[in-house]
VMD Tcl script that draws the C-alpha trace (Angstrom):
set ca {
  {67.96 110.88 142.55}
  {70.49 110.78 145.35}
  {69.38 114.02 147.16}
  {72.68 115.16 147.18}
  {73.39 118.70 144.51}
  {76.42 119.43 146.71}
  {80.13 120.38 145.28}
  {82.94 118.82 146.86}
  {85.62 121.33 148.43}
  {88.61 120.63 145.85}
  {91.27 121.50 149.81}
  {92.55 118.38 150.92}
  {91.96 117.65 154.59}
  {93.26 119.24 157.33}
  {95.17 116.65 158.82}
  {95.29 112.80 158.07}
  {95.29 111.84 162.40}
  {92.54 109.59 163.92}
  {89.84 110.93 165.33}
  {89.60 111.15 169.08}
  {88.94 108.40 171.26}
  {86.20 109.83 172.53}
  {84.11 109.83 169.83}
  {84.96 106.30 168.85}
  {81.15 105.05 167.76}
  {81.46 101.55 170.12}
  {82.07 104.14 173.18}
  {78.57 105.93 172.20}
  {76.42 103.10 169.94}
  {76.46 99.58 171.42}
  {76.68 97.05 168.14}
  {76.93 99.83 165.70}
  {78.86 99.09 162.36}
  {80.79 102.20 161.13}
  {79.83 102.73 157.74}
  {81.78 105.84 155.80}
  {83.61 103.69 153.58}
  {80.51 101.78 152.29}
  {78.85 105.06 151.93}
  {81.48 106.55 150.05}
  {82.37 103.42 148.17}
  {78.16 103.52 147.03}
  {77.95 106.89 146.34}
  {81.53 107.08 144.40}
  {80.24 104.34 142.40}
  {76.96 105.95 141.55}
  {78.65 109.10 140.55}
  {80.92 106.84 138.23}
  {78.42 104.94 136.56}
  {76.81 108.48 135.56}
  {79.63 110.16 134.57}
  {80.07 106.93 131.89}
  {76.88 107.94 130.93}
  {77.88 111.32 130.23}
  {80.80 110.76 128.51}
  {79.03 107.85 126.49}
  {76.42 110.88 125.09}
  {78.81 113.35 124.43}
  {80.62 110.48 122.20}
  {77.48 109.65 120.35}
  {76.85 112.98 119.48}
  {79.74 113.62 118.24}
  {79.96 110.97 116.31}
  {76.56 111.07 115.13}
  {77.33 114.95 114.26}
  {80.35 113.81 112.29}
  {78.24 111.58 110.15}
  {75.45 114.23 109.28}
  {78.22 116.60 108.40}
  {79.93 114.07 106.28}
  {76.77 113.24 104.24}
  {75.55 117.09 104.02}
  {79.15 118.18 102.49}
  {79.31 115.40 100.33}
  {75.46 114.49 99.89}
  {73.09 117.35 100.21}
  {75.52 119.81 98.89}
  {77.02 117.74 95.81}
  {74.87 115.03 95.33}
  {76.26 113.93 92.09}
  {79.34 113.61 94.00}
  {78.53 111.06 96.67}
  {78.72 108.13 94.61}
  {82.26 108.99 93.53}
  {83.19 110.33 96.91}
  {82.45 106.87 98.44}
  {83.75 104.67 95.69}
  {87.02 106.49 96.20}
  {86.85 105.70 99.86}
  {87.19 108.76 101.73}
  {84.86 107.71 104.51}
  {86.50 104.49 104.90}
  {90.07 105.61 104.84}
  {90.53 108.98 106.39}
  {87.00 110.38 108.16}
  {86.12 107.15 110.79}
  {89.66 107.48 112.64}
  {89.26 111.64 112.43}
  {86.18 111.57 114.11}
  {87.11 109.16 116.19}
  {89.89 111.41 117.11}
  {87.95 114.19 117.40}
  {85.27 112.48 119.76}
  {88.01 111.47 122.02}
  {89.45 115.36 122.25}
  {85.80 116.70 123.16}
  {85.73 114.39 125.76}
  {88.94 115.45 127.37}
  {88.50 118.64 127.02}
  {84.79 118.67 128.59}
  {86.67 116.79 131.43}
  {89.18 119.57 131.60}
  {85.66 121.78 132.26}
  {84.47 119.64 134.41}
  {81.54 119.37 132.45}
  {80.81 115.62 134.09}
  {80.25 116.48 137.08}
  {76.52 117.28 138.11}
  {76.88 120.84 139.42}
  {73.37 122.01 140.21}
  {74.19 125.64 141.43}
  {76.24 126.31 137.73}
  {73.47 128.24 135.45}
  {73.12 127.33 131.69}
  {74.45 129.74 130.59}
  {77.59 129.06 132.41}
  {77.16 125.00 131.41}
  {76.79 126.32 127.86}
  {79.72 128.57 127.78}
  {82.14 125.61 129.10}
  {80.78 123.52 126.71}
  {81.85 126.09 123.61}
  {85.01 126.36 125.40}
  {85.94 123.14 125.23}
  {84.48 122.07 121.50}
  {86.70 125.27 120.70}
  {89.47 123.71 122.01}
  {88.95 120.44 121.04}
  {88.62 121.62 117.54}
  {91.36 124.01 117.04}
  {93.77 120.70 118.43}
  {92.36 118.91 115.35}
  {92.84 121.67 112.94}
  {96.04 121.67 114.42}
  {97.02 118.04 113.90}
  {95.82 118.30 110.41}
  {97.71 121.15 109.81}
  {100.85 119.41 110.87}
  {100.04 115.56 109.47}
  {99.73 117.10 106.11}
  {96.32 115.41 105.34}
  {94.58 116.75 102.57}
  {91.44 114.65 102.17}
  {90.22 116.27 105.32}
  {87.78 118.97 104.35}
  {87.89 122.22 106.28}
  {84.56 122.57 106.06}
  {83.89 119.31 107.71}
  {85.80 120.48 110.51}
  {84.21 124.06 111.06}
  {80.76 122.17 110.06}
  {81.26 119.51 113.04}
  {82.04 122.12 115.86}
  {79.73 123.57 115.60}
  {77.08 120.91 115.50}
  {79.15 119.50 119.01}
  {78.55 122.92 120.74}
  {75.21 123.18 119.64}
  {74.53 119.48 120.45}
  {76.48 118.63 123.79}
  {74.95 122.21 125.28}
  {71.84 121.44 124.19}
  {71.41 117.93 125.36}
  {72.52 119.04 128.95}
  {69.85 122.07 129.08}
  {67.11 119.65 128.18}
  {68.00 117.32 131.22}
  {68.64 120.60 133.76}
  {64.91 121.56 132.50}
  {63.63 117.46 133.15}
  {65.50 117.79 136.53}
  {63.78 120.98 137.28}
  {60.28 119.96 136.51}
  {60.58 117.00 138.43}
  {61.64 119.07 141.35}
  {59.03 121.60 140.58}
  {56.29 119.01 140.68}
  {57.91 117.46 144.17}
  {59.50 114.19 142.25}
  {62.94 112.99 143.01}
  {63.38 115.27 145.74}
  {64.88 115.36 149.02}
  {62.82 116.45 151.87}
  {65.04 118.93 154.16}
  {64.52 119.66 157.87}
  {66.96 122.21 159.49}
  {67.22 122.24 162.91}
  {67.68 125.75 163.76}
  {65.42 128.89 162.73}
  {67.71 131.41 163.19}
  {69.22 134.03 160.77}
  {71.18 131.43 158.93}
  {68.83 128.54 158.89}
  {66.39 130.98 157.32}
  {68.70 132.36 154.73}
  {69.75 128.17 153.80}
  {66.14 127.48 153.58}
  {65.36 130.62 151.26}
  {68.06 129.65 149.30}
  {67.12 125.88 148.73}
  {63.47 127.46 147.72}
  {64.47 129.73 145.34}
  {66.95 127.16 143.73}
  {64.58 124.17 143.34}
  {66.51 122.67 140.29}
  {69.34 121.62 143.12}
  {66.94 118.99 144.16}
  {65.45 120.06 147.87}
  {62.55 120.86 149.58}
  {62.53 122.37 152.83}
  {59.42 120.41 155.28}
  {60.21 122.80 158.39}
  {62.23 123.44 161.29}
  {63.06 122.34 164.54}
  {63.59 125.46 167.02}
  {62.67 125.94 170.64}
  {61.78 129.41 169.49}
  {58.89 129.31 167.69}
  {58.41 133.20 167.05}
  {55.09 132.51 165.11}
  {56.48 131.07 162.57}
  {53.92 128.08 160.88}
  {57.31 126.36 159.37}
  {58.71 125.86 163.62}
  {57.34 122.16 163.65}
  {58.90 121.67 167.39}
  {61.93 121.61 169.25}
  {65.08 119.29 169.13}
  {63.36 117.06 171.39}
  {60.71 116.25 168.66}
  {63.43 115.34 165.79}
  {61.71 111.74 165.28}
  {58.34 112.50 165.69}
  {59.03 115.49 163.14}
  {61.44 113.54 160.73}
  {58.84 110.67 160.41}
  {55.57 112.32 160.20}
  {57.19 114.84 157.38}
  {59.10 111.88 155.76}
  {62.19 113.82 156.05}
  {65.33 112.47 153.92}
  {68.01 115.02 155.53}
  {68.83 116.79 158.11}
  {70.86 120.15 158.45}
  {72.05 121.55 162.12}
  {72.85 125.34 161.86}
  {71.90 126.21 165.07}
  {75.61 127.42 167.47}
  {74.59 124.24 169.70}
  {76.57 122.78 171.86}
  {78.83 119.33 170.83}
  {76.24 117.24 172.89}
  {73.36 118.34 171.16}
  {74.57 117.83 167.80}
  {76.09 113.75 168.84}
  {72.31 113.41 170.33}
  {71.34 114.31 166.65}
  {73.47 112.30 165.07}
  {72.34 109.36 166.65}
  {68.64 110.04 166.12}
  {69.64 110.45 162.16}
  {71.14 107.10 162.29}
  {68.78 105.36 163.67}
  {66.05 106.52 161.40}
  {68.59 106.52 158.15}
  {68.79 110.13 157.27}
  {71.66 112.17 155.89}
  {72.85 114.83 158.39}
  {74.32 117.93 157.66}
  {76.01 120.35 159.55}
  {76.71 123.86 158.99}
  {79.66 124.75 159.46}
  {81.63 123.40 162.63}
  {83.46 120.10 163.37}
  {82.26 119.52 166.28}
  {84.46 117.82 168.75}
  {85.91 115.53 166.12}
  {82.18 114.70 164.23}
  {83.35 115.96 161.17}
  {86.43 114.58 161.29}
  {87.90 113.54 157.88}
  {84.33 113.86 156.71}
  {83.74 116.07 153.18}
  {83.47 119.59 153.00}
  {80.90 121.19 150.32}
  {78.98 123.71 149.36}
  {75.61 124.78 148.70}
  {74.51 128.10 147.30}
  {77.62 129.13 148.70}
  {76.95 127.92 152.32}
  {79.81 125.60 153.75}
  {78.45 122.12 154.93}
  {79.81 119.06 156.94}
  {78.19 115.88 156.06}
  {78.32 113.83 159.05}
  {76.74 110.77 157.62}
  {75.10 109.87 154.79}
  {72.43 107.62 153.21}
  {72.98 107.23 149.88}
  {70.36 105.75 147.57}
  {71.55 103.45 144.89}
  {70.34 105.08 142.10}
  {71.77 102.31 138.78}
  {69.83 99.67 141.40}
  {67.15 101.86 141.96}
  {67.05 102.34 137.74}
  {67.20 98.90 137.19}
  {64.36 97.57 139.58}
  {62.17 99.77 137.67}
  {63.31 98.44 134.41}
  {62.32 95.22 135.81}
  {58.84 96.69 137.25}
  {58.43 97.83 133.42}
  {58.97 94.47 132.18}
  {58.08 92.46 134.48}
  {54.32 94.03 134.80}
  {54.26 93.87 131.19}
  {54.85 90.38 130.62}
  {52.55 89.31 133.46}
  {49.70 91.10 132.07}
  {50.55 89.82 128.65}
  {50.76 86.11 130.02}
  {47.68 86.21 132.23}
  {45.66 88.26 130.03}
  {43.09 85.53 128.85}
  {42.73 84.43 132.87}
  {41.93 87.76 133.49}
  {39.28 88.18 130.85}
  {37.55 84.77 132.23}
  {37.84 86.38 135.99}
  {36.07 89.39 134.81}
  {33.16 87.68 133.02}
  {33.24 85.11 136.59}
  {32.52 88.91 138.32}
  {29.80 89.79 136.52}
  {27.58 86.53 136.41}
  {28.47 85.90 140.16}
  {27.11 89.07 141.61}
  {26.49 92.67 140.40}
  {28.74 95.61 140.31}
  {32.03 96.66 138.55}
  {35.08 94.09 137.64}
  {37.54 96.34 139.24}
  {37.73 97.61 142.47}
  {39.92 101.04 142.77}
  {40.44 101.71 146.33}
  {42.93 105.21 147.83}
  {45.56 103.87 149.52}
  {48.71 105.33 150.86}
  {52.27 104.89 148.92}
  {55.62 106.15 149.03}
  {55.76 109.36 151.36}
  {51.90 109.59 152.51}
  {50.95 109.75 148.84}
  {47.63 108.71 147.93}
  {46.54 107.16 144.69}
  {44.20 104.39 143.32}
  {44.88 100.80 143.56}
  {43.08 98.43 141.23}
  {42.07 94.84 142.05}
  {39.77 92.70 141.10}
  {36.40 92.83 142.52}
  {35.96 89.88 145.08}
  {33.15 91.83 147.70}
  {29.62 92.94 147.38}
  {29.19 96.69 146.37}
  {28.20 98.23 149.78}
  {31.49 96.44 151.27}
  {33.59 99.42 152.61}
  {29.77 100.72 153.54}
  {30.15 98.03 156.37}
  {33.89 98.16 157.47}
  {33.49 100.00 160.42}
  {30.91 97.79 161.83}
  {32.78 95.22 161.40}
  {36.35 96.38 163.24}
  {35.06 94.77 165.84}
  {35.66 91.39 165.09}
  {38.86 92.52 162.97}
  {41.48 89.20 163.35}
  {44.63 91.61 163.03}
  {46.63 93.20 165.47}
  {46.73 96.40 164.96}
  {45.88 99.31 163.06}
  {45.00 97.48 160.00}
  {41.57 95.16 159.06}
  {41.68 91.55 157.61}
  {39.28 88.69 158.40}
  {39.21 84.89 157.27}
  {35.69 84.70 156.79}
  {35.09 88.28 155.59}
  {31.24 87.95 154.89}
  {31.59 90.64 152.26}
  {33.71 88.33 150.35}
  {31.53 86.85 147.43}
  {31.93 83.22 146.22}
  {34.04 84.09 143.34}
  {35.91 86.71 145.57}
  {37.08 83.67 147.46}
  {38.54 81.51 144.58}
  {40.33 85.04 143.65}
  {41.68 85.93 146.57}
  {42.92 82.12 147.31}
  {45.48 82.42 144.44}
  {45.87 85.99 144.62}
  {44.59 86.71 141.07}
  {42.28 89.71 142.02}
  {45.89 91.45 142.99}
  {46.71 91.40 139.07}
  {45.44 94.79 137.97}
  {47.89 95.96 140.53}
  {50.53 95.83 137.80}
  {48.80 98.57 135.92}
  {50.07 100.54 139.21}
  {53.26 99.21 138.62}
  {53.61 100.50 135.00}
  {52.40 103.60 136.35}
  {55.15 104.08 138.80}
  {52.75 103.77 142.21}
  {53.96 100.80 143.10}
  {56.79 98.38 142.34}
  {56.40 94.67 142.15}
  {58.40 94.19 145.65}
  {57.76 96.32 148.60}
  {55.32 96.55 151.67}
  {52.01 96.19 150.86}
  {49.65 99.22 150.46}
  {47.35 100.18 153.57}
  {44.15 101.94 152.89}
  {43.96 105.10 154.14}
  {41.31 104.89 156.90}
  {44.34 101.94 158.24}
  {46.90 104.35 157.62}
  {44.95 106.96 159.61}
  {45.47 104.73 162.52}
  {49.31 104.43 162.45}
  {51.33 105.39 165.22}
  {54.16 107.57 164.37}
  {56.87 104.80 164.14}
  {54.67 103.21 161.61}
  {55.17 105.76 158.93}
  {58.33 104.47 158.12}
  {56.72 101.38 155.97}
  {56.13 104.52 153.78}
  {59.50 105.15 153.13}
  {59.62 103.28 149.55}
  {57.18 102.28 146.88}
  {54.45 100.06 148.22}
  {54.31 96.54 146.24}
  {52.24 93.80 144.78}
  {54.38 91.27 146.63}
  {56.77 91.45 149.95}
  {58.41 89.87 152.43}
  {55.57 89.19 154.75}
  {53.73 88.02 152.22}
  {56.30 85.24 151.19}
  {57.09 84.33 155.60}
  {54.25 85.41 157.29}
  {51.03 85.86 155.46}
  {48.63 84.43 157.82}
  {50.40 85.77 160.60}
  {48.38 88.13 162.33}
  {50.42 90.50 164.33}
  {50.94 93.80 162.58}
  {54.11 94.37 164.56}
  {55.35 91.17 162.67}
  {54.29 93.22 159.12}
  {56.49 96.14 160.69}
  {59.22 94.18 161.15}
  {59.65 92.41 157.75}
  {58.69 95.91 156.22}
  {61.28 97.55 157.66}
  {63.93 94.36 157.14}
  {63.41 94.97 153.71}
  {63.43 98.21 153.81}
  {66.74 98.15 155.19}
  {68.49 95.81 153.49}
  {66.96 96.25 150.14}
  {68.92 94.60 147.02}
  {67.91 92.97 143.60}
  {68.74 89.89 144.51}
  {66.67 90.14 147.77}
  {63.81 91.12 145.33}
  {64.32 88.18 142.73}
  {64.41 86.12 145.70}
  {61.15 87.61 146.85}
  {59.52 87.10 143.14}
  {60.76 83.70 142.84}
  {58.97 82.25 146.32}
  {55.84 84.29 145.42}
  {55.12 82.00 143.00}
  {55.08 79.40 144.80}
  {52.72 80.93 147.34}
  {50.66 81.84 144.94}
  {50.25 78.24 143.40}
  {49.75 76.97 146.84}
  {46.47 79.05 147.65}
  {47.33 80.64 150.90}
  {45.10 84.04 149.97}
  {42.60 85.34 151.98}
}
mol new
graphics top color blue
foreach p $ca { graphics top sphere $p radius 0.5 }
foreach p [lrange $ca 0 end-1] q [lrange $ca 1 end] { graphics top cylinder $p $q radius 0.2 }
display resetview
């Protein structure tokens, strides 16, 4: 999910001039790259790409529809017809190209409702209502061009039959995904964490709105106001935007506070620096929201000043290959791991696998599964061991870990105790390229700027692990985290996949 369940102003701009010089980004941001048209390039694609989708469903339905009909009129309903019906060729000649036709109507008229557009803040029972509009209209234009091509194989009843299968099938197919979406929001997935800077009157009636509304895809994480009032929700002022955005993994940011032009470019800054999508409602700001898109949501006029769009057909299709790729491994290394598991149990007692909390995407805990390569009472003697910890920083890792058993060793040289991590991978906790997961007495010791490592889906594999595995500086970790957080693509991943295996088949585990 983008994070985005906005609706785009249909007024053109204002005026087509440049923006003032004095907002000119390499007056205010040494080396900064301007980035609007990439952004809207990336998100314009991502909305086309769906909308295919959407038009490709609506097609097969129809289609679909058109052959049920066909075999219920001339099938079900006259079965000692069929035969005859189909020897004469009455599917062949005449039906294919009218349903054909008739798909290609639907579709133009469901464009003509705007019906492929992902409008969060329509009901269903509006959705459903275009919908019969436009099958109605699609199919009175085809009883129309029968009419008028003088076609009499065509059965009426084929006609009436299909529309309404289309209007039952093309609004029902798009209230099952508005409940999927809403679940999903309802149980905190896909959503986009919301900070507004600003508890006054209006930044309380945007936030009440977003939480009554959860299908448009938001959750509210607080505010920033130098007026706390009482209120729990005030997490600090303006001047604690990053330690707020970061410690409540914030993805957006909306200003509705009357501040001054300063205030809000001091924003903007912050919310490029740490990649969030920020909002403004409603002013322009000394030439901020210059040429920039006007929406709406729940009726409240916003500015987006710059956004962060996430690449949602890459996102889709690295966790196709997570899917696949997980699944092949375990199928291909399934006999090695039934030998490592039977090497467990004769070398020293206790369980094959190890599950272990650690901390994923957003702060969320779950269980990681390895291998088993320490004795049983190992975390039992962590802490007394920090002490001669070889890593700097807030995480633990030691050469000659004497918890490490003699198996543990072999299995941790060629990394094949990480293997039941794919079964985290197949369960959507982790994907097979991203910063490694930190257990959560580590975590605990992060300082603030460290949280953003938590930004995406922890992984079995990364790019320290492919430059600078032995390295011990933590701040190095943070750095190739963050470089790949950054500039994330699938080929950066493949790339990352293909030299893992050649770490791996060197040894260089610990």
């Amino acid at each position: 999910m983008d994070g985005t369940a906005t609706r785009r102003s249909r007024a053109a701009s204002a005026t087509s001039a440049e923006p003032l010089r004095e907002f000119a980004p390499e007056i205010w941001l040494p080396g900064a790259r301007v980035l609007p048209r990439r952004v809207k390039t990336a998100r314009n694609s991502a909305g086309l790409a769906r909308q295919v989708v959407y038009v490709a469903i609506d097609f097969a339905l129809v289609y679909a529809g058109g052959v049920s009909v066909f075999w219920l009129r001339f099938g079900l309903l006259n079965p000692f017809s069929l035969a005859g019906s189909l020897s004469k060729g009455i599917w062949s000649a005449s039906y294919p190209g009218f349903v054909l036709l008739y798909g290609g109507l639907v579709v133009l008229a469901c464009m003509s409702q705007d019906l492929y557009r992902t409008a969060r803040e329509r009901s269903a029972w509006e959705e459903s209502a275009n919908v019969i509009k436009a099958v109605g209209f699609a199919t009175a234009l085809l009883v129309l061009f029968i009419f008028t091509s003088g076609d009499k194989e065509i059965s009426r009843l084929f006609v009436a039959c299909s529309g309404a299968w289309n209007a039952g099938a093309l609004a029902g197919w798009r209230y099952a995904k508005r409940r999927y979406v809403l679940r999903r929001a309802e149980r905190g997935e896909g959503v986009s964490r919301v900070l507004i800077v600003g508890a006054g009157k209006l930044g309380r009636a945007l936030a009440a709105w977003l939480e009554e509304n959860r299908q448009l895809g938001y959750q509210v994480c607080g505010f920033l106001d130098a007026h706390p009032n009482g209120d729990a929700r005030v997490l600090g002022s303006v001047r604690d935007l990053r330690r707020v955005a970061l410690g409540q993994f914030a993805d957006q940011l909306f200003v509705t506070l009357p501040a001054d032009r300063e205030l809000v470019k001091e924003i903007f800054l912050e919310a490029r620096r740490l990649r969030l999508s920020l909002n403004v409602v409603p002013d322009l700001y000394d030439g901020l929201g210059w040429r920039a898109p006007v929406e709406t949501i729940g009726g409240f006029p916003v500015i987006e000043l710059h956004g962060e769009p996430i690449p949602v057909l890459g996102l889709a299709v690295k966790r196709g290959i997570d899917l696949l790729g997980a699944i092949a491994v375990l199928l291909l290394t399934a006999p090695l791991l039934a030998f490592a598991a039977f090497w467990i149990r004769m070398d020293s007692p206790g369980p094959v696998l190890y599950p272990a909390m650690r901390v994923g995407k957003k702060g969320r805990k779950f269980r990681c599964y390895k291998l088993r390569t320490m004795i049983e009472e190992a975390d039992a003697q962590k802490d007394a061991l920090r002490k001669t910890n070889e890593r700097h920083g807030p995480f633990f890792k030691m050469e000659n870990d004497p918890r490490v058993t003699r198996c543990g060793r072999w299995l941790r040289k060629f990394s094949i105790d990480e293997l039941p991590q794919l079964l985290n991978v197949f369960r959507g906790e982790m994907s097979l390229v991203g910063p490694r997961p930190h257990p959560v007495d580590d975590v605990e010791r992060y300082t603030i700027e460290h949280l953003r490592r938590l930004d995406v889906k922890p992984g079995v594999t990364g790019l320290w692990q492919v430059t600078a595995r032995r390295d011990p500086s933590f701040d190095t970790n943070m750095v190739l985290d963050l470089e790949y957080i950054e500039n994330w693509s699938l080929r950066l991943d493949l790339s990352i996949l293909r030299r893992t295996i050649s770490v791996v088949l060197e040894g260089e585990g610990q």
